[in-house]
N, C-alpha and C positions, 0 to 999 in steps of 0.2 A: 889192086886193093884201093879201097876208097880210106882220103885221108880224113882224120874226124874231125877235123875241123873245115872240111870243102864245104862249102854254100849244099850240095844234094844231101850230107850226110844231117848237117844244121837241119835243114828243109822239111828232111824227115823225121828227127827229132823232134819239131814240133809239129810235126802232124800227129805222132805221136803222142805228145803232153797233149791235145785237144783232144785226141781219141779217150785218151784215159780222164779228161775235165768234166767230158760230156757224160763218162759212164757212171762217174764217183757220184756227179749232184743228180741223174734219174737213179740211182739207188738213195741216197739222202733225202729224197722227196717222195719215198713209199708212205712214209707216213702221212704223207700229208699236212700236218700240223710242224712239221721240219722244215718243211718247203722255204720260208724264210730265212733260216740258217743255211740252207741249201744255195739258195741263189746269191746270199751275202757273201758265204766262204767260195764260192764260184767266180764271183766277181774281184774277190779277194784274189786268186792263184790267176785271174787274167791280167789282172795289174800286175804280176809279178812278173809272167811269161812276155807281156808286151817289154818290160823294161831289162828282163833276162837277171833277175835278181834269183829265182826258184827255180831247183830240176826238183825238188822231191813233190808231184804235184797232191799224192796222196796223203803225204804227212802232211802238207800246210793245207791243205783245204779242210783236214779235221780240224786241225787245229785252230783254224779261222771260223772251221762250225763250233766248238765249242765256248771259244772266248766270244762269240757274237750272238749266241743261243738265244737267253734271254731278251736282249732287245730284239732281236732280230723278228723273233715266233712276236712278241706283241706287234711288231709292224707288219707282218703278214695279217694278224686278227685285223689289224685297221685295214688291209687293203681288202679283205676280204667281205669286211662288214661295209662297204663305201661301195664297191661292185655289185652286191649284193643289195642295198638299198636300190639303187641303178635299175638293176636289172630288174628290181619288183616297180618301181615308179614306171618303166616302161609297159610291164606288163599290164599294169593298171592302164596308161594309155590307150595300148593297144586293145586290149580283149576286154575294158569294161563297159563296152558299147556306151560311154558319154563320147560326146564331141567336141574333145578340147580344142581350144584356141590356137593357132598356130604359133603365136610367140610362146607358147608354152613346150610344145615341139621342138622350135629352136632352141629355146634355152636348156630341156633337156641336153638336146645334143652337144651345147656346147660346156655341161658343166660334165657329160664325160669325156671331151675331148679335154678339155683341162684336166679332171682326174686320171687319165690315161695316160698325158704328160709330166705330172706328176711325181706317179708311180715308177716309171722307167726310172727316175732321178734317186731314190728311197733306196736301195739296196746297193747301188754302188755307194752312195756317201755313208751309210753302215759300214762297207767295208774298208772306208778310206776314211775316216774322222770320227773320232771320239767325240759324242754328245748325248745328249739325251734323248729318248725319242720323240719328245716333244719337237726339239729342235729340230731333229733330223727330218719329222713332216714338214715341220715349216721351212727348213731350206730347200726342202725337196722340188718344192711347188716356188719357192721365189726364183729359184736357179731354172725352173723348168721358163719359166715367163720370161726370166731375166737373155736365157739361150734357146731360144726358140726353133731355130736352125735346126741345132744340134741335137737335141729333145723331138724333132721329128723325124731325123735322120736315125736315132735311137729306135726308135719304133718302123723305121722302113725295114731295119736290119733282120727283124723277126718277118720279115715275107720272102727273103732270099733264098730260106731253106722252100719254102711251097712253091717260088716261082722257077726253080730250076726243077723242084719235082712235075711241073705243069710241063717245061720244054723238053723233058730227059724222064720221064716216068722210071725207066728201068736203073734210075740212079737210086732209088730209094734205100739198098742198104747205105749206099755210102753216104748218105743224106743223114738217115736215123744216126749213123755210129758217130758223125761229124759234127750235125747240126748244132746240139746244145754246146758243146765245147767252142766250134767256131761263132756263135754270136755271142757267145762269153768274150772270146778273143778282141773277134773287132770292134765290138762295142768299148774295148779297155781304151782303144786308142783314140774313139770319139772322146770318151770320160775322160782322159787324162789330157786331151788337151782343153778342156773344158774347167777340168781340177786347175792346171796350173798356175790362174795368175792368184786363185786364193793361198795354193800351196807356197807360190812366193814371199804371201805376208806371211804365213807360219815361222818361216826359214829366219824372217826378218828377227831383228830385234828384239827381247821381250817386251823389256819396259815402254820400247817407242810404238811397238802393236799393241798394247794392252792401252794405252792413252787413246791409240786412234781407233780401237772397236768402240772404247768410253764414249767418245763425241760421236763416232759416225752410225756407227750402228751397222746394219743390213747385211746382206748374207755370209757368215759363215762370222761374226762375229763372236757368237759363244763358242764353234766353233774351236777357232784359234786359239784360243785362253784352255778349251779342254785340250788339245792337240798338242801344245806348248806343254802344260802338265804331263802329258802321257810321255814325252820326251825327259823330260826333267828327273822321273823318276830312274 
């Protein structure tokens, strides 16, 4: 008999919670227009699994979809109107028979390589800090500059499921059933170590963090002040 708490029966437990993470947010995102709420409450129930705070992965990821709804779906219309611009400027490039400039080329590419970095950032800090959407674009993209590493590591992690499909083809169910749950996963453990040293000012002080976002400013300063609130109450 396996004891339940040995490291294989653990193990499998969370292969488990990512089987069922992965299933919850491709049904959450039929709509389409969910899709925001979907990847925020996803990200949401991977912070939980990564620190072993949540077994019930069904109940808190609704729950994280509904309290996160609203902003969530307007930050998805921004990601989607921003790509969407993107992908028409390029078209324009490409198939409008002019011959544009080539620093024009560059700089395309490099403001969706910045937009692309970004966006990875936008739905875990919905799921991890109270603010407004405003804010939460504009931390998105300072934390993406400010962690560059890790914001590209972010986005490696979305090829791991197609490159083991390229070495292993015949792995594809176990690919499909896994893949969204496990980059929800390991992505938590990039973002949390990523989170933590703003998490630390949160934890801090009120009075003495509310002085030092007043003078300093920079990321995650409204932040802190809404985060502190959401505790307080």
């Amino acid at each position: 008999m396996f004891k339940l708490d040995s490291p294989l029966v653990n193990f499998l437990n969370k292969v488990a919670d990512i089987l069922i993470l992965g299933v919850v947010f491709m049904i959450a995102c039929i709509p389409v227009i969910t899709a925001g709420a979907a990847f925020t409450a996803a990200y949401y129930m991977g912070f939980k699994m990564v620190k072993n705070e949540e077994t019930y992965i069904i109940k808190g990821f609704f729950k994280a979809f509904r309290d996160n709804f609203k902003q969530a779906t307007i930050i998805w219309i921004f990601v989607l109107l921003l790509f969407g611009v993107i992908l028409a400027d390029y078209r324009i490039i490409l198939y409008s028979g002019v011959a544009f400039a080539s620093w024009i080329r560059i700089a395309m590419v490099s403001v969706s390589l910045v937009a692309a970095l970004g966006v990875v950032f936008l739905f875990p800090l919905q799921a991890r800090f109270q603010n407004t959407v405003k804010h939460t674009i504009k931390n998105a993209f300072l934390m993406a500059l400010s962690h560059l590493p890790s914001a590209i590591l972010l986005i490696l992690i979305y090829a791991v499921p197609y490159f083991l499909l390229w070495l292993v083809p015949r792995i594809f169910p176990l690919v499909f059933l896994l893949g969204f749950g496990g980059i929800f996963y390991f992505k938590s453990f990039v973002l949390l170590r990523v989170f933590r040293k703003y998490e630390s000012t949160i934890d801090a002080d009120a009075e003495e963090a509310e002085d030092s976002a007043e003078t300093q400013g920079g990321i995650f300063a409204e932040s802190e002040r809404m985060e502190r609130e959401g505790k307080e109450k």
